[in-house]
TORLO-357512 format. One record per residue (C-alpha): residue number from 1; residue in one letter; x, y, z. Coordinates in steps of 0.001 Angstrom, whole numbers, plus 500000, padded with zeros to 6 digits. Layout:
<nodes>
+-----+---------+--------+--------+--------+
| num | residuo |     px |     py |     pz |
+-----+---------+--------+--------+--------+
| NUM |       A |      X |      Y |      Z |
...
+-----+---------+--------+--------+--------+
</nodes>
This chain:
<nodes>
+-----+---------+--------+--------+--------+
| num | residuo |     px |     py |     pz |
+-----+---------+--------+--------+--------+
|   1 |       X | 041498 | 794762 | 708558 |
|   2 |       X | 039510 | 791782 | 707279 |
|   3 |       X | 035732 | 791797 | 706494 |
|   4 |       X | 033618 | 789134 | 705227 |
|   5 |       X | 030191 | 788047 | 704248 |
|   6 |       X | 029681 | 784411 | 705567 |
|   7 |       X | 026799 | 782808 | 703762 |
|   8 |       X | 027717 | 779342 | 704640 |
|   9 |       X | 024611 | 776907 | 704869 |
|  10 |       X | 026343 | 773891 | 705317 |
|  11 |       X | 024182 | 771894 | 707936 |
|  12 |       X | 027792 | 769921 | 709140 |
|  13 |       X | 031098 | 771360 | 708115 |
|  14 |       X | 032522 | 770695 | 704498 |
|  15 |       X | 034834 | 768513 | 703408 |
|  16 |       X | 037158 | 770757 | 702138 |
|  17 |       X | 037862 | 774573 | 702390 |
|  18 |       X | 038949 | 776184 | 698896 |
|  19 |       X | 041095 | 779142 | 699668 |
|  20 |       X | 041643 | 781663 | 696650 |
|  21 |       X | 043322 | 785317 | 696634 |
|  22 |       X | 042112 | 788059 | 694983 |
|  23 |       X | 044396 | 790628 | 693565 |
|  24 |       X | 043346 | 792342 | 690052 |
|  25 |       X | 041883 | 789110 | 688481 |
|  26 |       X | 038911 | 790243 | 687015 |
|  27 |       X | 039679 | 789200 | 683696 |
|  28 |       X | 039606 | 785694 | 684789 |
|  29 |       X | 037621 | 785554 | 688211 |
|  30 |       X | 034248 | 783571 | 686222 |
|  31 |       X | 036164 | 781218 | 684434 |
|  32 |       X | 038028 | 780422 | 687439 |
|  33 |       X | 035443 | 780222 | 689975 |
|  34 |       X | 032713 | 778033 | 687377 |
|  35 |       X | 035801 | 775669 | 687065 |
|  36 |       X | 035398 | 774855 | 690581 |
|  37 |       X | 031519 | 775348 | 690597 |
|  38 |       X | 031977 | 772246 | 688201 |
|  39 |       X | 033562 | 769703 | 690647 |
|  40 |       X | 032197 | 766471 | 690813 |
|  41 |       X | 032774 | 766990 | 694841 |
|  42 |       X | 030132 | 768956 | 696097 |
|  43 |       X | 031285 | 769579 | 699994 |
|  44 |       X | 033455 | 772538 | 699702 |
|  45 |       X | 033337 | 775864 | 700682 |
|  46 |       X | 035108 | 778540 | 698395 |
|  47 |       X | 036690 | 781629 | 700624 |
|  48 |       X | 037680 | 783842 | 698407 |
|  49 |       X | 039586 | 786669 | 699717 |
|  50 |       X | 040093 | 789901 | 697726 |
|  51 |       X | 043040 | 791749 | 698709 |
|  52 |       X | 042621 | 795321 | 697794 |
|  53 |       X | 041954 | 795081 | 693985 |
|  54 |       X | 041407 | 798065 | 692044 |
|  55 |       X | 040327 | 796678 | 688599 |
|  56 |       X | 036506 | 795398 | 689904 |
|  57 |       X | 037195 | 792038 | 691245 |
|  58 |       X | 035249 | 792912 | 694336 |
|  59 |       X | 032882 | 794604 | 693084 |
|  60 |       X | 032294 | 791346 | 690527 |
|  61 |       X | 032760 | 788939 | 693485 |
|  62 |       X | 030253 | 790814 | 695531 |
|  63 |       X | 027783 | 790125 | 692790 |
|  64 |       X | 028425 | 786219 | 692474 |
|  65 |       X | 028362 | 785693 | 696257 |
|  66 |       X | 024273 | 786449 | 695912 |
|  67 |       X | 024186 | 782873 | 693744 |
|  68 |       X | 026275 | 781134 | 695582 |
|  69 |       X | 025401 | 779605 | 699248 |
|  70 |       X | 029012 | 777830 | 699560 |
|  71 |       X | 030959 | 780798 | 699018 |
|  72 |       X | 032107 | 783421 | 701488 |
|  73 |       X | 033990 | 786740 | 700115 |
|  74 |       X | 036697 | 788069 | 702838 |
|  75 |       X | 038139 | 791772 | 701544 |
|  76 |       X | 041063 | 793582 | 703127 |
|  77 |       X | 043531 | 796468 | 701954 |
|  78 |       X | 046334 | 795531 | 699690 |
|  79 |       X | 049054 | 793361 | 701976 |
|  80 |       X | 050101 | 790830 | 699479 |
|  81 |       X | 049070 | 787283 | 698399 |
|  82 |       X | 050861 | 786011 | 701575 |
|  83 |       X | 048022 | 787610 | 703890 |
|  84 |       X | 045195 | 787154 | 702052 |
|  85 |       X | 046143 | 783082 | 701979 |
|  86 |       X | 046589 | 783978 | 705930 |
|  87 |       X | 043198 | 785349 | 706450 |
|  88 |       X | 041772 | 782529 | 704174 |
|  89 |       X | 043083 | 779790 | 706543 |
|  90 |       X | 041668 | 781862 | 709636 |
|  91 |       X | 038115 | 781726 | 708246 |
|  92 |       X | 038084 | 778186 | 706768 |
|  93 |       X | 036205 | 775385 | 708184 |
|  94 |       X | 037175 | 772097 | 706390 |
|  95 |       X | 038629 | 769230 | 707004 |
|  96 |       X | 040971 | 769800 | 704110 |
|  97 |       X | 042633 | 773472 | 702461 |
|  98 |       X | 042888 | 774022 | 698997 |
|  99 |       X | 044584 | 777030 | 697591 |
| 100 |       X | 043834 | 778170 | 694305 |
| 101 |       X | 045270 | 780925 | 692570 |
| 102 |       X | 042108 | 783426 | 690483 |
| 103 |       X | 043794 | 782949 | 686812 |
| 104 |       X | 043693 | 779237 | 687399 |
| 105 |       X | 041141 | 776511 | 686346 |
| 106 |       X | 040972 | 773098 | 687300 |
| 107 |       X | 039825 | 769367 | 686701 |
| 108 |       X | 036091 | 768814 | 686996 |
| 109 |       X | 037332 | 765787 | 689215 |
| 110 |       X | 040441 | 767139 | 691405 |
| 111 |       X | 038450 | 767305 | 694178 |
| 112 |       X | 036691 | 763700 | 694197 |
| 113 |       X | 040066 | 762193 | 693067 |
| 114 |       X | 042347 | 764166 | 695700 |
| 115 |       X | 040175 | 763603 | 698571 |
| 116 |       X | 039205 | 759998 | 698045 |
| 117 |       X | 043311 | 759686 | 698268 |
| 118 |       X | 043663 | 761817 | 701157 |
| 119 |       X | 041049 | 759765 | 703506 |
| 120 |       X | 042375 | 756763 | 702024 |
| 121 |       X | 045859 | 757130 | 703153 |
| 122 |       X | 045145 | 759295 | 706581 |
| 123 |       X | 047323 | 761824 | 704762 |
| 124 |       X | 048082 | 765385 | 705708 |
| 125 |       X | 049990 | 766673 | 702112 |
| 126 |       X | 047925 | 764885 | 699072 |
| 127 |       X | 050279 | 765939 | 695930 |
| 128 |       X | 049091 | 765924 | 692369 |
| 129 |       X | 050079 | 766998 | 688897 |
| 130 |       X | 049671 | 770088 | 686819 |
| 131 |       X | 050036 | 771255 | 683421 |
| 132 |       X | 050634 | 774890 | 682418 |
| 133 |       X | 047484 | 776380 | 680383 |
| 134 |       X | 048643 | 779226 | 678098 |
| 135 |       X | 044551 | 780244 | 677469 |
| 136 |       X | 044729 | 782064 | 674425 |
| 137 |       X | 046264 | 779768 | 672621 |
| 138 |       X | 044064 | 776604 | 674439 |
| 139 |       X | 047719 | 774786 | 675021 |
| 140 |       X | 048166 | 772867 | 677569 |
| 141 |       X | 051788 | 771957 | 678233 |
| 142 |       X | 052376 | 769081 | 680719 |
| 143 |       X | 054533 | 770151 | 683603 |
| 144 |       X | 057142 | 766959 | 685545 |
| 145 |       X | 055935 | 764432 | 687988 |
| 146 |       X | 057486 | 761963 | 690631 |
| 147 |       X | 058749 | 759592 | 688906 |
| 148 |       X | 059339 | 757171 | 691911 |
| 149 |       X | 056386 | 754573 | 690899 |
| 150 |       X | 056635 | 753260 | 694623 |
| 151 |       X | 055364 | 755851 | 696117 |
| 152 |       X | 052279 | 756593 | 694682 |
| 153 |       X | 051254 | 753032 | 696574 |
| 154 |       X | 051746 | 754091 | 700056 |
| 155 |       X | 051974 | 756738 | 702179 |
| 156 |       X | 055577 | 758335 | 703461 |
| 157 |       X | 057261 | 760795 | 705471 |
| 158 |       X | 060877 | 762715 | 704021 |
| 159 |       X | 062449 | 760576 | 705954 |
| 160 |       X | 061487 | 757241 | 704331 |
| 161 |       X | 061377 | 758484 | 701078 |
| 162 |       X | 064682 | 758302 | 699527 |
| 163 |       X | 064555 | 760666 | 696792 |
| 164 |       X | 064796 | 764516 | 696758 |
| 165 |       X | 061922 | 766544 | 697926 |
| 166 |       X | 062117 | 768182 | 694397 |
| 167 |       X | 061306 | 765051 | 692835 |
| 168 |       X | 057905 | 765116 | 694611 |
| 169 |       X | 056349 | 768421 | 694330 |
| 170 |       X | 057235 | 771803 | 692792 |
| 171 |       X | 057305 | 774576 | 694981 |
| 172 |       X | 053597 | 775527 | 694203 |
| 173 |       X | 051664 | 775976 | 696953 |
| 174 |       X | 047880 | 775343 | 695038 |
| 175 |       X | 049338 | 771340 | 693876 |
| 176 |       X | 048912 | 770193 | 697244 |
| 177 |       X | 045386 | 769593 | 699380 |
| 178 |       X | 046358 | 769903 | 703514 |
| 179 |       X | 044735 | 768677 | 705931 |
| 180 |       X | 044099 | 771524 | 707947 |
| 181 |       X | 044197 | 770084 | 711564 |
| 182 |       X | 047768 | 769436 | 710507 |
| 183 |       X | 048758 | 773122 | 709626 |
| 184 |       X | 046917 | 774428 | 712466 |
| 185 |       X | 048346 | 771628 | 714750 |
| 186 |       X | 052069 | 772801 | 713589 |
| 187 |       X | 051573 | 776423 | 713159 |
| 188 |       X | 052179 | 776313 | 709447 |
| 189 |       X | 051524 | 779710 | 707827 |
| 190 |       X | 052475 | 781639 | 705095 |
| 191 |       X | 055527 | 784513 | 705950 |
| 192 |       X | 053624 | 787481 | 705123 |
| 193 |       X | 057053 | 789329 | 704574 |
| 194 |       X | 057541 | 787559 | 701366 |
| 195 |       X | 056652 | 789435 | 698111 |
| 196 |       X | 057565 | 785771 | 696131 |
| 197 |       X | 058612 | 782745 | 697002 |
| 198 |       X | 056443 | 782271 | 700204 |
| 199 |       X | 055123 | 779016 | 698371 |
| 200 |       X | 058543 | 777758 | 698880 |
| 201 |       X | 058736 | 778554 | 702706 |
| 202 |       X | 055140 | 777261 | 703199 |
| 203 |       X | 055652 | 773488 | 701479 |
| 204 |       X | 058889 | 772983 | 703138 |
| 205 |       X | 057857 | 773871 | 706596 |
| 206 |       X | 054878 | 771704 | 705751 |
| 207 |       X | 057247 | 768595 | 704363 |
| 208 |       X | 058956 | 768591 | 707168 |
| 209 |       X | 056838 | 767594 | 709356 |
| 210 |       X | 054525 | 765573 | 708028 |
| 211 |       X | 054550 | 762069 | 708487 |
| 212 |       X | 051708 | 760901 | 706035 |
| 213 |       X | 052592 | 762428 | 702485 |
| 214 |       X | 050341 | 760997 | 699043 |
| 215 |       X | 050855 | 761057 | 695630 |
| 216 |       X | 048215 | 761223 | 692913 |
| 217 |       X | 049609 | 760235 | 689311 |
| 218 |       X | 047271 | 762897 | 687523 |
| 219 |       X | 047272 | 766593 | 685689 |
| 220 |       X | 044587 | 768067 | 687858 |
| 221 |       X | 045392 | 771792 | 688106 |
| 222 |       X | 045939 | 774200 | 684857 |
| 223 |       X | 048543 | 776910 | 685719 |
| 224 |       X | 047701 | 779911 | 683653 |
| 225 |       X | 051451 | 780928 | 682340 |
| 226 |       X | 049961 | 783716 | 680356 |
| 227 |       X | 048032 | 785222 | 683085 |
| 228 |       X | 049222 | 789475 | 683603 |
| 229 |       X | 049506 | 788819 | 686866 |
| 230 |       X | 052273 | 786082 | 686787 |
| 231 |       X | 054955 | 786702 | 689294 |
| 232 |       X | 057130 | 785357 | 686922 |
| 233 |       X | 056941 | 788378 | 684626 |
| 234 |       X | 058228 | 790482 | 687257 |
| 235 |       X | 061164 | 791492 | 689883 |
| 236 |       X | 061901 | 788769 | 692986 |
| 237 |       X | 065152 | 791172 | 694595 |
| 238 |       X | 065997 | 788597 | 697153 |
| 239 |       X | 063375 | 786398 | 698273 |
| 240 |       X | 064094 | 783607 | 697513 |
| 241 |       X | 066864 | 783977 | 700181 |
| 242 |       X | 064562 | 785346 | 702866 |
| 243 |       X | 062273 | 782369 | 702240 |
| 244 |       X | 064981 | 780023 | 702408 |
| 245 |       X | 065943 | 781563 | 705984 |
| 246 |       X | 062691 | 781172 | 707156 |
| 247 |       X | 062486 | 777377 | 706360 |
| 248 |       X | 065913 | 776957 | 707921 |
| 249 |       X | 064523 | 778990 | 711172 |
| 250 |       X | 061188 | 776721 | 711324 |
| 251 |       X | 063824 | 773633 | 710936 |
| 252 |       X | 066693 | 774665 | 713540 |
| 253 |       X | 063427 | 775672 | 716099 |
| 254 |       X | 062285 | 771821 | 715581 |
| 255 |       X | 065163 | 769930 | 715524 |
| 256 |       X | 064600 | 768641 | 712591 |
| 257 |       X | 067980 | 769235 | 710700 |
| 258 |       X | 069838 | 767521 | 713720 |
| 259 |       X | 068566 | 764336 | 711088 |
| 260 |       X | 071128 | 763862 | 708028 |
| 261 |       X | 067472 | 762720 | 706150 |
| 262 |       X | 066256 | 765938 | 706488 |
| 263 |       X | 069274 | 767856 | 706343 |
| 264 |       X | 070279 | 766409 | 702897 |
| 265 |       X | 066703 | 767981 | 701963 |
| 266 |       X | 067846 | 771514 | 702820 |
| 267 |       X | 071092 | 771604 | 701521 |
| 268 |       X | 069750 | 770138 | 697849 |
| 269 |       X | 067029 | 772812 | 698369 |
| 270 |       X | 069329 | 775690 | 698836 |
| 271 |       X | 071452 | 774477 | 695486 |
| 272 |       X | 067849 | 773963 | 693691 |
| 273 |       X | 066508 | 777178 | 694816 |
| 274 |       X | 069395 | 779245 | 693883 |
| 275 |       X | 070084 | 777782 | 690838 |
| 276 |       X | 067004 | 778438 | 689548 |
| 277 |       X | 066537 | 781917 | 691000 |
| 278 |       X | 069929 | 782624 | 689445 |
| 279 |       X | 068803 | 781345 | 685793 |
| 280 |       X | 065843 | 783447 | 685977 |
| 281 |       X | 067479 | 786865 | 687499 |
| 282 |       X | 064916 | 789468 | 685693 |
| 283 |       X | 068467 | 791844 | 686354 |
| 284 |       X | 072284 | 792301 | 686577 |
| 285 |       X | 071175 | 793592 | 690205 |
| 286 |       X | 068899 | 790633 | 690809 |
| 287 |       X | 071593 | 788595 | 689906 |
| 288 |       X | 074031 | 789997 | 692372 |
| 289 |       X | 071841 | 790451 | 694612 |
| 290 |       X | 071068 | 786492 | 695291 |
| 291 |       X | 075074 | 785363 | 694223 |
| 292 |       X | 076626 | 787542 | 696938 |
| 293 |       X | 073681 | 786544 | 699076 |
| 294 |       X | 073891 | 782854 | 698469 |
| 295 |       X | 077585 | 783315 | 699385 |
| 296 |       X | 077581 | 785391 | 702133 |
| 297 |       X | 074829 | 783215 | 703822 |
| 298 |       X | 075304 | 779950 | 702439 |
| 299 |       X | 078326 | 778739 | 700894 |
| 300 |       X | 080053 | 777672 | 704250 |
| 301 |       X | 076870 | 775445 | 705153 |
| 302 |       X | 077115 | 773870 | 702211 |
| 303 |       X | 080705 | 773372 | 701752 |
| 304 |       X | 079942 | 771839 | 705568 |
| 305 |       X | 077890 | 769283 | 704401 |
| 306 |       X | 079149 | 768698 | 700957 |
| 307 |       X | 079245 | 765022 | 701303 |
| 308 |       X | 075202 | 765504 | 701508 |
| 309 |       X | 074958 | 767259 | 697940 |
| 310 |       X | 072998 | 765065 | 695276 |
| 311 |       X | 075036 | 763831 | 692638 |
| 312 |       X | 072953 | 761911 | 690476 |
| 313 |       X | 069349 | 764174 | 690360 |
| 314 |       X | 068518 | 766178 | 687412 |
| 315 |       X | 071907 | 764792 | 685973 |
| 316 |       X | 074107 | 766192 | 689088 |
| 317 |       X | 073122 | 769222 | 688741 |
| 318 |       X | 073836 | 770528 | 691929 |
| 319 |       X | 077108 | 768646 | 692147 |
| 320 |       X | 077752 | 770833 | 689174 |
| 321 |       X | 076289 | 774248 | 690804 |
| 322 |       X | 078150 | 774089 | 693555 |
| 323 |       X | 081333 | 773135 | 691957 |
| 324 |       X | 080485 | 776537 | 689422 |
| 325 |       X | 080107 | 778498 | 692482 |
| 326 |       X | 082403 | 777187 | 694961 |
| 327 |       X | 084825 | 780187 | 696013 |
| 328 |       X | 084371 | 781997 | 692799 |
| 329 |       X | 082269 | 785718 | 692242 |
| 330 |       X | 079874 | 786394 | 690306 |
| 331 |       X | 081202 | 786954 | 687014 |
| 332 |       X | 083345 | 783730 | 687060 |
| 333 |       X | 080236 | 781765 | 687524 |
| 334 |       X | 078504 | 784089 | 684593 |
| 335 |       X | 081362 | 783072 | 682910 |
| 336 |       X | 081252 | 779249 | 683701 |
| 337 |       X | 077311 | 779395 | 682388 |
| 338 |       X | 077949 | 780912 | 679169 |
| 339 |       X | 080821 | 777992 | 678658 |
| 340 |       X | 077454 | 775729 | 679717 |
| 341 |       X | 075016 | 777310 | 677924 |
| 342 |       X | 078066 | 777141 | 674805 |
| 343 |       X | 078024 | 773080 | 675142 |
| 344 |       X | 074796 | 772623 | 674997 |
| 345 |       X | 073834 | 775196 | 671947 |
| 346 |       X | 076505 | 772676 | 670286 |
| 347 |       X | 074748 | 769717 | 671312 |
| 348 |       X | 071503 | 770887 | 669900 |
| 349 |       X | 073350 | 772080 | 666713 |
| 350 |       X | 074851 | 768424 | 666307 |
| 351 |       X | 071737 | 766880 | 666790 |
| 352 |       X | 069757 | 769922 | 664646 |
| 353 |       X | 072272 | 768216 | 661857 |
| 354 |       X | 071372 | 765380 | 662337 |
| 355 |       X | 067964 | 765504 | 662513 |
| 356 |       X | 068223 | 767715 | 658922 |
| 357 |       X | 069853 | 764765 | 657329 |
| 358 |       X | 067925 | 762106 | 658678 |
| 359 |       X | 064905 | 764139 | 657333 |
| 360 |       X | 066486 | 764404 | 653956 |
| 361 |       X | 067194 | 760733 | 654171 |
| 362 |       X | 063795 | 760212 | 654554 |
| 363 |       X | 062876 | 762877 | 652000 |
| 364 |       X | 064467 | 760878 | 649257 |
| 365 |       X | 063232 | 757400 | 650396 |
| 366 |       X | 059806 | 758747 | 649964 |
| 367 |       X | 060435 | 760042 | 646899 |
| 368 |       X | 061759 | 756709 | 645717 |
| 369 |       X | 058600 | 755381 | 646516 |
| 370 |       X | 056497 | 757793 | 645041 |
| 371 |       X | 058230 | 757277 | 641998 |
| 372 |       X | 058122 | 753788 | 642264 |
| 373 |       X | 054484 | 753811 | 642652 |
| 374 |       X | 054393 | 755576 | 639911 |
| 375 |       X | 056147 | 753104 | 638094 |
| 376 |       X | 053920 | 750191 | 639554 |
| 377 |       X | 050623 | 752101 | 638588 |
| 378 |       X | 052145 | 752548 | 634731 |
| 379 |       X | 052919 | 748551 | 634836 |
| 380 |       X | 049628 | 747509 | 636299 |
| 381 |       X | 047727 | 750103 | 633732 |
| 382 |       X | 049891 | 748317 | 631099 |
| 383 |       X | 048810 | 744989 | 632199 |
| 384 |       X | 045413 | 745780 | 632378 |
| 385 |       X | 045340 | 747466 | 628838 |
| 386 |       X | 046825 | 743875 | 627594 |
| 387 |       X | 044041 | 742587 | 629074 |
| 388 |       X | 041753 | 744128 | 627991 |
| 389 |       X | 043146 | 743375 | 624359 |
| 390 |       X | 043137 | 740021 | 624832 |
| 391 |       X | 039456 | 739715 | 625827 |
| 392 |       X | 038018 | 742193 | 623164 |
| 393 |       X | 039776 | 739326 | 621299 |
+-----+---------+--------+--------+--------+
</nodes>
């Protein structure tokens, strides 16, 4: 059950609805919540929903509600990020969503920037950039953009943009502002059976049908990679799988993948997904756990539309995956990574090698010119000292 505290007194509706979980943040709920305080964008409501937390968060949230008059605080018991997003969208007002995640911080400007793009171009997905912030060291490490220069000058759809999905957005869910007409229109939700990955589900259903998608060519969003809370720290068992059957089910139920456009998206999503999910197994179980899933479910689709597998992205990697994986188990394809992972620990030693003797290379040239300045100093001294001579003369 879901209970709130509206204290909305917005005399129209805002602009844009700021949706942001709650789960055991505490530690970083006022940092968070003044970076958004600080937008240069001042329509926007903040829903923050707190989703059973047991460290204080609500109890702290309940406190800077009574400051706040564009800030509503939704609480439920514990039923996972996936829900709380859920009951976030149910509540929210705006002509635009934003999710943002508690440990996060962002741009003084994301909102301004990101909107003025989103009514430019009519668009229903805006997309921007994001670094990763690892806060207690202050870094902030710059995380891949779209490098198709086109398309940040006009609007597109999947099928009119010729380059991978993946080469347009990461599958993070709080990158992206919706329009929120547009996920209500489509009945784009989050899959509240998914532990992790639900992003994934959620941006695909949502690039798939949209037919006005932006880019913005700027770092607006600060991912906290040192954040407790991180998913990444911690077991995914197989959703990555589940989610990847739910975007398939949303696609098959729309007729989308009956287009070779669209179906070229999946199948380089499936290798992508995988791949990755395979790379960062926290387990031997994990591990087999996705492999034997990946072939059980998905190898014949693929192998079906093989002629539809990127071969040129990310240096065909996917070409590569699926050749790794293609009718071998799970060990052979251990086996075929650490051969990999062998090639390219020789690569970095050659160039490590290199790199050492280019620096000693350089070591001695500026040595050579230290001592040569050395020299020139001792010359010009001696010159001057002659000179000096010759006038006392």
């Amino acid at each position: 059950m879901v209970t709130g505290h509206n204290t909305q007194s917005f005399y129209s509706a805002p602009a844009v609805s700021i949706v942001m979980p709650v789960y055991n943040n505490r530690q970083y709920l006022n940092e968070c919540i003044q970076s958004i305080e600080q937008q240069s964008f001042e329509s926007f409501e903040l829903i923050c929903v707190d989703d059973g937390s047991t460290d204080g968060s609500l109890e702290l949230l309940k406190q800077l509600i009574k400051y706040r008059e564009n800030m509503r605080l939704l609480s439920q018991e514990h039923a996972g990020v996936s829900a709380a997003r859920n009951a976030g969208i149910r509540d929210a007002v705006g002509t635009y969503l934003l999710f943002i995640d508690a440990d996060d911080v962002i741009n003084s400007r994301l909102l301004d920037i990101v909107v003025q793009r989103a009514d430019s171009y009519t668009a229903e997905m805006t997309i921007f950039g994001f670094d990763e912030l690892y806060g207690e060291m202050g870094i902030y490490v710059p995380r891949e953009m779209c490098k198709e220069r086109e398309l940040y000058k006009r609007v597109f759809d999947l099928g009119n943009a010729e380059c991978l999905a993946m080469a347009l957005t990461t599958p993070n869910v709080w990158r992206i502002l919706y329009r929120r007409s547009f996920l209500v229109d489509n009945n784009i939700h989050f899959h509240e059976d998914l532990e992790a990955a639900e992003d994934l589900a959620f941006i695909y259903e949502s690039l798939f049908m949209a037919r006005s998608i932006a880019l913005v060519g700027q770092r607006l969003y600060h991912y906290r990679r040192d954040g407790k809370g991180s998913i990444t720290h911690g077991e995914r068992g197989d959703t990555c799988l589940r989610s990847l059957a739910h975007v398939r089910a949303f696609a098959d139920g729309r007729g989308i993948l009956n287009k070779p456009c669209y179906r070229r998206q999946l199948v380089n999503l499936v290798l992508d997904t995988i791949w990755y999910s395979l790379n960062t197994a926290h387990s031997r179980e994990e591990f087999d756990l996705i492999y034997d899933g990946y072939q059980c479910i998905w190898h014949n689709y693929i192998c079906d539309n093989e002629g539809l597998i990127d071969e040129h992205y990310l240096e065909g990697r996917y070409r590569r995956f699926f050749d790794a994986t293609n009718e071998v188990d799970a060990e052979g394809y251990l086996f075929s990574l650490l051969t990999e992972k062998r090639d390219v620990i020789e690569r970095f030693r050659a160039k490590d090698a290199s790199l050492v003797q280019e620096r000693e290379k350089l070591m001695r040239a500026n040595q050579e010119l230290q001592d040569r300045l050395v020299d020139d100093k001792k010359t010009v001294s001696s010159y001057f000292c002659k000179f000096l001579s010759a006038i006392r003369r």
